[in-house]
N, C-alpha and C positions, 0 to 999 in steps of 0.2 A: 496207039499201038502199045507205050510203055503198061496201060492200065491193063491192056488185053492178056499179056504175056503175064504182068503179074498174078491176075485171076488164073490164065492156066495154070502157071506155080502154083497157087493158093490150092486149084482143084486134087491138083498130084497131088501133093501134100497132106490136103487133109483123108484126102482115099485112103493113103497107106497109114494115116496115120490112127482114123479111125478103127480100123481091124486089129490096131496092134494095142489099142488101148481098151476094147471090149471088155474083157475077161476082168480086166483090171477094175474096173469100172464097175462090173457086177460084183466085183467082192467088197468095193466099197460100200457099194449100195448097202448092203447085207451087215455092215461096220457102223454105216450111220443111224440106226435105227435099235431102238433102243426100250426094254418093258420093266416094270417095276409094279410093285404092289400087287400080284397076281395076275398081271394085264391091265389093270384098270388104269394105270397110266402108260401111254404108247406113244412116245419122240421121234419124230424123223427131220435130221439133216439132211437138205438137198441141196442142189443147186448147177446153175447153168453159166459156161464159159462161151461168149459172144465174140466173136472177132471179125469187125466189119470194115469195110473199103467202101468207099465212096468217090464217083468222080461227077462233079457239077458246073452247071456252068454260074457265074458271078450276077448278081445276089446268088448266095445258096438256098435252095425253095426251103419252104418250109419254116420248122423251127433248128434246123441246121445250122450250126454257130459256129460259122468258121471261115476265114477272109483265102483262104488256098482252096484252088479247085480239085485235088485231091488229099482225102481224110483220110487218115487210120483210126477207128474207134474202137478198143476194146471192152470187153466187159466183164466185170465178175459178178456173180449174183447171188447169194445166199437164202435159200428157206426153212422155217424152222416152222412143223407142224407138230401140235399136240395135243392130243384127246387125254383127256379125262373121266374117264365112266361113258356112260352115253351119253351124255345131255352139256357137255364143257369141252370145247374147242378153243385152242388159240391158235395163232397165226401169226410170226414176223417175216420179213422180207429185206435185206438191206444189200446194198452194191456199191461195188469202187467200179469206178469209170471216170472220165473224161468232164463227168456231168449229165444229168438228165437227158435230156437231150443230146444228141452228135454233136461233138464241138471238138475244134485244136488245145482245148487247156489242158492246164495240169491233173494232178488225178485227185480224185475224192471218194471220200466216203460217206454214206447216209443210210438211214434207217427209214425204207419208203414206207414200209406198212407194218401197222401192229394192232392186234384186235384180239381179242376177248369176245367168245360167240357163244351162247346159252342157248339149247334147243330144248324147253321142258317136257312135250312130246313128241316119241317117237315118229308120230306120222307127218311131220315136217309141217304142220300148220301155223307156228308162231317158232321165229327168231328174234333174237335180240343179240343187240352186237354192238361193243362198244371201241373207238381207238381210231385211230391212223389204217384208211381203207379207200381203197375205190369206189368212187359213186356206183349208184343204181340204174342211173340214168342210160337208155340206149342199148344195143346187142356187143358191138365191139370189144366195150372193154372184158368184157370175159376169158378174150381171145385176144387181148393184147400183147402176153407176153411172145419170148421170141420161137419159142416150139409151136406155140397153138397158131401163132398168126402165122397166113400165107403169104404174107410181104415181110420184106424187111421193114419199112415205113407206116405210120398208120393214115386213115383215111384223112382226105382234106379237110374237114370240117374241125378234125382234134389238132391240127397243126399247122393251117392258113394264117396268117397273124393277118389283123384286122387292124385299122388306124383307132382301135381302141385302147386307151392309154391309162393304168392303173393306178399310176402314181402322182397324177398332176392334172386337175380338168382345164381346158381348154380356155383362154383369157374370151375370145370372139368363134361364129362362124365361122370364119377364115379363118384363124389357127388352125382349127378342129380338119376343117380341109388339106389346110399344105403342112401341117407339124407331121405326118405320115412319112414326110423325107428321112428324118433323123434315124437314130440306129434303131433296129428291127429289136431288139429285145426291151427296150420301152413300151411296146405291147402285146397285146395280146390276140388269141384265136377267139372261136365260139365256147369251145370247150379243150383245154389244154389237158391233151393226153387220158389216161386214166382216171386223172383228176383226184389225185389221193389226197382229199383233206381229212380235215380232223373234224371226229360226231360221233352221234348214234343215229343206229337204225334199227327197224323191225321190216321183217321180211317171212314168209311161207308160202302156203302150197293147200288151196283149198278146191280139188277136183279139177277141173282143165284148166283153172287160173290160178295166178301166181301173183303176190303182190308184194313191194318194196316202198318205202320210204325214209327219207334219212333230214339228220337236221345236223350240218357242217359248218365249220368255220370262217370259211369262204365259197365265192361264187365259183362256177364252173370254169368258168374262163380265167381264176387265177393260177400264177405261176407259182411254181413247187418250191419258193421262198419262203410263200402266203399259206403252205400246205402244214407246219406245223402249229399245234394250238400255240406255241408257246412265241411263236413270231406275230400271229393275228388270233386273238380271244374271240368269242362269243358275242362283242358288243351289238354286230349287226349280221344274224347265221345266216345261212342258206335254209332254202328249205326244196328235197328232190321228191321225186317221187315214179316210179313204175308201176305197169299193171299190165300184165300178162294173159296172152291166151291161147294154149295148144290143144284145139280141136285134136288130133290125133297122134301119131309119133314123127309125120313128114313136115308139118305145119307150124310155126312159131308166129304169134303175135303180138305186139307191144307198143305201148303209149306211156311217152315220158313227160316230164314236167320239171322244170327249176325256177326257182325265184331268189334272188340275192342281191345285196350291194357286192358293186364290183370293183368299187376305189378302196385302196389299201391306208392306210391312219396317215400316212405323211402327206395324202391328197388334201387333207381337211382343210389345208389354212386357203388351197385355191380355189375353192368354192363359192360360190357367191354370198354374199351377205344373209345368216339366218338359215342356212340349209347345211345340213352335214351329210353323213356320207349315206347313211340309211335312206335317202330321200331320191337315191340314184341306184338303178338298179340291172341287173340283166334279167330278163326272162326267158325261159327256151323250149318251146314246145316240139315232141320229137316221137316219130313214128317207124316203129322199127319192124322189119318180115323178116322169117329165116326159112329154111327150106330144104331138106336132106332126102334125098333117095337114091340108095347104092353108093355111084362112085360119085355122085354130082353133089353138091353144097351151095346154095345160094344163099345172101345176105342183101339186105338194101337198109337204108335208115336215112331219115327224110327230117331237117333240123328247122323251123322258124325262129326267129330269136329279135328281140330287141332291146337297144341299151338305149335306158335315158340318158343323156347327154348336156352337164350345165351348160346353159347358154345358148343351146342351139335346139334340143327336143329331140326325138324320137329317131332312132337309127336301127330300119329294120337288113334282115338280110337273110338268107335264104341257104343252105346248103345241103347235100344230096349226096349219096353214092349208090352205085348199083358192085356186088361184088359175087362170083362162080370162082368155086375149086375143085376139078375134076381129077380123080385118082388113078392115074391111068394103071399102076400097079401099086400093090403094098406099101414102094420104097418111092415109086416116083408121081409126084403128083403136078397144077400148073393151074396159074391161077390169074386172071383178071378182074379188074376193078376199072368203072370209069367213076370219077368227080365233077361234082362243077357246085361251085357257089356265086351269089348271086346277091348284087347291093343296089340296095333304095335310095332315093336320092333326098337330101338333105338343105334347108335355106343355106346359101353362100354369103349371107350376110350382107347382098347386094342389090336383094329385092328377086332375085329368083333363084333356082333351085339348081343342086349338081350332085353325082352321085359318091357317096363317101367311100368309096372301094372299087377298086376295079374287080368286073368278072372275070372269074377263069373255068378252066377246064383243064380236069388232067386225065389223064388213063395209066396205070399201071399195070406192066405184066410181069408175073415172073413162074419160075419154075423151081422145084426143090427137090432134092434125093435125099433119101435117108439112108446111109449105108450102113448104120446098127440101128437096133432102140435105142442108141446113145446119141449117136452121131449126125449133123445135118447140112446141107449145104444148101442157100438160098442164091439166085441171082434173079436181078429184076431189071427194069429198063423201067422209065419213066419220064415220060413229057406234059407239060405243061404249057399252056397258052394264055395271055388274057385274050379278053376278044371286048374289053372297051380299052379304053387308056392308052398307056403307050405299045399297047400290045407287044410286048415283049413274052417271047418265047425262053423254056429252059430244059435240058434235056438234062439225065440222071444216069449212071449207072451204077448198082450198086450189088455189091455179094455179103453174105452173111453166112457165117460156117460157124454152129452151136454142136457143143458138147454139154450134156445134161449128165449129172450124176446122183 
């Protein structure tokens, strides 16, 4: 009840407060942007103010990092775009918050992306782009941030933590099985968030297909510690890759690909005798649809993935979402998603086999209003279930009210 009443406050609130802060808002916009050289150089300051509540039940799903079952998360978020002539783009991105992720800490600040992008023809056939960027891999992250996404949360597969452990490989079979108890931030998902490491890529647009490939610092599934060159070097890169294909303007389709080591440099000494860290790997093979006509939007994106594992072999696993957002007007739109992932089974070190993860399944729903082109308010609901293991259940609620300026 205390949560319920607060989100009505929160709703009041940001209504009246949205209207009053418009006007204000368009003449920043108009302040932040900036030309020089006869046009040929064009600067824009953006950015977007996040203010999130959260009420969950204990473990927190996800990659939520926080021992209270309800969160306050703010956020601030800074972009800075700038063209150069035609052919020279850059791009940074940096935010104070709480942490990457939801979590009760203190606040911080970081520099999530910065890139330098060269398009030498007009007709979008070859890019080139170097820096701190989100992978290629998959439909989502396009639409990760908190305006474009119809959830406040992203899909299971970018924020399940898996009993995959980046810092330390497993002594036996049974480690690798029951070390899963210890604190949740020791590992990792399939693919952690947006996945902003550090690399290059090339990417364009040749007739109904579209291709991307990138060679990063880290594997997909590492955590945004590993995302800087300057924390994990080139010794052992990733390598992603996308390929595109839009038959007409309703239709999106895509096949993704990764390959990388996925142990971080202080794993090395637990390794087994003669093997380092390049010799362990993830791989992720990933299949993605999109789908637009009118007021309906659909997404699905379908993950296989498998990590070699010392001491124990091959640990596959599976995950999926199906996602629709329908516009019922301009300002109000509503949106579902169902998840589920799904784990292979693994030697127990006993002479027979068990499976390294429990399945789950989740469904999110939510709904948003946008009361300006400024202004936004998200609320969602979400449960979760395993359906092997201890099958423990976890129910969500959460709102999300963004101001973009």
């Amino acid at each position: 009840m205390k949560l319920l009443r607060a989100l009505s406050f929160c709703l009041f609130v940001c209504a009246a407060s949205a209207f009053e802060i418009d006007d204000v808002l368009d003449r920043l916009d108009n302040s932040l942007t900036i030309a020089a050289f006869q046009d040929n150089l064009r600067a824009r300051l953006s950015g977007t103010i996040d203010v999130e509540l959260y009420h969950f039940q204990q473990p927190a799903p996800g990659l939520i990092d926080s021992n209270i079952d309800n969160l306050f998360n703010p956020r601030l978020t800074f972009f800075l775009d700038a063209q150069f002539g035609p052919h020279v783009y850059f791009f940074a991105q940096s935010r104070l918050d709480r942490g990457f992720d939801p979590s009760d800490h203190g606040a911080q600040i970081r520099l999530d992306q910065y890139a330098l992008r060269v398009t030498p023809w007009e007709d979008g056939r070859f890019t080139l782009q170097v820096g701190k960027f989100a992978t290629v891999v998959g439909n989502w992250v396009t639409r990760n941030l908190s305006w474009e996404n119809p959830f406040v949360n992203a899909p299971l597969v970018y924020e399940n933590v898996t009993p995959i452990q980046d810092k330390s490989a497993p002594a036996s079979p049974l480690d690798f099985v029951h070390r899963f108890n210890n604190e949740k931030y020791e590992f990792s998902p399939v693919i952690w968030g947006p996945s902003y490491t550090s690399g290059i890529s090339v990417s364009g647009r040749l007739g109904k297909f579209d291709y991307a490939a990138e060679i990063k610092n880290s594997s997909l599934s590492s955590r945004p510690e590993s995302w800087d060159v300057t924390a994990v070097g080139f010794d052992h890169p990733t390598f992603d890759a996308h390929l595109g294909f839009r038959p007409n303007q309703m239709w999106n389709f895509g096949l993704s690909a990764g390959d990388g080591a996925y142990f971080r440099p202080e794993a090395e000494h637990t390794l087994p005798r003669g093997r380092d860290i390049g010799d362990y790997r993830e791989f992720v093979l990933g299949q993605d649809v999109s789908f637009a006509w009118h007021h309906l939007q659909l997404w699905a994106e379908f993950y296989e993935a498998r990590f070699e594992i010392p001491r124990v072999g091959d640990a596959d696993t599976f995950a999926y979402y199906f996602e629709v957002k329908y516009k019922f007007t301009p300002q109000f739109f509503a949106a579902l998603r169902w998840n589920q992932q799904l784990f292979d089974t693994v030697p127990d070190g006993a002479g027979g086999r068990v499976r390294w993860g429990d399945d789950l399944g989740r469904v999110d729903a939510a709904i948003a209003y946008r009361f300006t082109t400024h202004a936004q308010l998200k609320v969602q609901y979400s449960f979760q279930q395993e359906t092997t293991g201890p099958r423990d259940d976890n129910h969500m609620l959460a709102a999300q009210f963004t101001v973009r300026f």
